[in-house]
C-alpha positions, 0 to 999 in steps of 0.5 A: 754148405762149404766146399772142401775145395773152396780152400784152394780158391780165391774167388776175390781174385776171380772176380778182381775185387778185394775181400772188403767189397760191397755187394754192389762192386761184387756184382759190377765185376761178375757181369762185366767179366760174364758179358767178357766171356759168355759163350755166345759172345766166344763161340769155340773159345774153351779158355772163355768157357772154362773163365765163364764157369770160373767167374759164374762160380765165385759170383754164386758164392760171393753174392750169397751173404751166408755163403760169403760168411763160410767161405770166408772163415774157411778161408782163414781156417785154411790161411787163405788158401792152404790145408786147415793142418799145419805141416807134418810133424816129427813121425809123419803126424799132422798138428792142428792150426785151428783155435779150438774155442772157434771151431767149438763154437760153430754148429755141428753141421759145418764142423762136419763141413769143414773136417768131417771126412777127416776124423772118419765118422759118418756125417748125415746126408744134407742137400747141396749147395743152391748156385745162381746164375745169369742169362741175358735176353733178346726182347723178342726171346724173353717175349715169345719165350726159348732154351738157352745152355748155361756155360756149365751144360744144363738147358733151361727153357724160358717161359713167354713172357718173364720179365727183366729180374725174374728168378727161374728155379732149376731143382736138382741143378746146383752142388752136389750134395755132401755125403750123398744127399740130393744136390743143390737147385740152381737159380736163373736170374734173367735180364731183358734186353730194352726194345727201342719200340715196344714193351711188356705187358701183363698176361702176353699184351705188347705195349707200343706207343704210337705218334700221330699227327694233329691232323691224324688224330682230329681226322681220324685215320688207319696207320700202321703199326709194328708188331713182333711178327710184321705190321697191323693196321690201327684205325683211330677214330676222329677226335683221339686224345693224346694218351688214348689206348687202342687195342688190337686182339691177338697181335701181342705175345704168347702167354700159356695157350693164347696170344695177348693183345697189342695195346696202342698208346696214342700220341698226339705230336704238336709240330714246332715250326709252322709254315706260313700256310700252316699257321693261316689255316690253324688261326681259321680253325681257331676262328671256327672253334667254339667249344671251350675245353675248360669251361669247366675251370670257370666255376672253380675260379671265381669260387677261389676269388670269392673265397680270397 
């Protein structure tokens, strides 16, 4: 799916890395330089939006293997740069710079890419190339859901709920297609900002971890906890195991037409300094304390000592 003016790009200097760079230093520079020149970091810069496009643009190409492939040999077809045509010969005629076992030995389809428009046949419609970009998320708007502008116009809507590295499908929104066939899709990959509180769930539920004292949960009691829109009261009964889910109907996120669930992870916080009155009042529960929590370990081990 080659660009005729891909000839007269370089996207290795774009993104400021060498024509041998791994995927990995590829897509190092691309979100350095998106998160650089988003425009929602540079609202009213046109030069910013204008390096966004420029930088969206290479990483599309140069993130794909097949389309790195072409781009490449297009590039040395057209000595890295330039017109795949030598310069003008003696009576205005152009002299071919191409080797011609290599330009025999590629398919029809990118041969047609390559110089179809210039020996006047008729090339069949082909659907546009697929582009890929990225947005960058707010817990709470990949949580409730949104419409972000992509640098180069369209809008896409967010659904409630997509999680870090999801893949959004936007038909029709690519290249253009050659030879007047439909364009290209284009593809959102989404990243989502951690929380310092909560969590996603599945189907819309909120996970939130919530400490509470030994007191708490031996006691029981109602404390409150956040959610995405104010606060709710958890009652924890007496006895709560540290790692005990409580869940709250209806306090999540919205998921298709209802709400998910506030799930509550409980977690019991152990003090590490003790006062003195602290520590006389524990070693008198202690006293009192009759029940073994591994009562059940005694049958376990002798049968291991009898066995050794």
């Amino acid at each position: 799916m080659a660009q005729r003016d891909w000839m007269e790009k370089d996207f290795y200097k774009v993104l400021g890395v060498s024509e041998t760079a791994s995927k990995d230093e590829i897509k190092r520079a691309y979100r350095k330089l998106a998160q650089k020149h988003h425009p929602d970091t540079n609202e009213n810069d046109t030069e910013a939006e204008h390096r966004f496009k420029e930088v969206s643009e290479a990483y599309s190409i140069l993130s794909n293997e097949d389309k790195r492939k072409e781009y490449d040999e297009i590039r040395k077809y057209a000595g890295a740069g330039g017109s795949p045509f030598g310069r003008p010969g003696q009576g205005g005629g152009r002299r071919v710079n191409v080797n011609v076992e290599d330009l025999f030995g590629r398919g029809a389809g990118e041969v047609d890419d390559l110089f179809g428009g210039l020996f006047g046949f008729r090339a069949p419609e082909r659907k546009g190339q697929d582009l890929e970009t990225e947005v960058y998320l707010s817990f709470e708007d990949a949580t409730r859901g949104t419409m972000v502008e992509l640098a180069d116009g369209p809008k896409v809507r967010i659904p409630a709920g997509i999680k870090d590295g999801a893949r959004i499908r936007v038909a029709g929104k690519g290249g253009p297609g050659p030879h007047g066939g439909k364009p290209g899709d284009l593809y959102v990959r989404v990243h989502v900002q951690d929380h310092p509180v909560f969590r996603q769930g599945d189907r819309g539920d909120l996970l939130v971890t919530v400490p509470v004292t030994f007191t708490e949960a031996a006691l029981g009691a109602k404390i409150a906890v956040p959610t995405l829109d104010g606060s709710v009261t958890v009652k924890v009964p007496p006895g709560t195991p540290s790692g005990k889910v409580l869940r709250v109907k209806g306090r999540g996120g919205p998921f298709k037409n209802k709400t998910g669930d506030l799930l509550a992870r409980i977690e019991v916080m152990v003090p590490s300094k003790l006062s003195k009155k602290e520590k006389e009042s524990l070693e008198g529960l202690a006293e009192l304390q009759k029940e073994d929590p591994r009562a059940h370990f005694a049958e376990l081990i002798r049968r291991n000592q009898a066995v050794s």
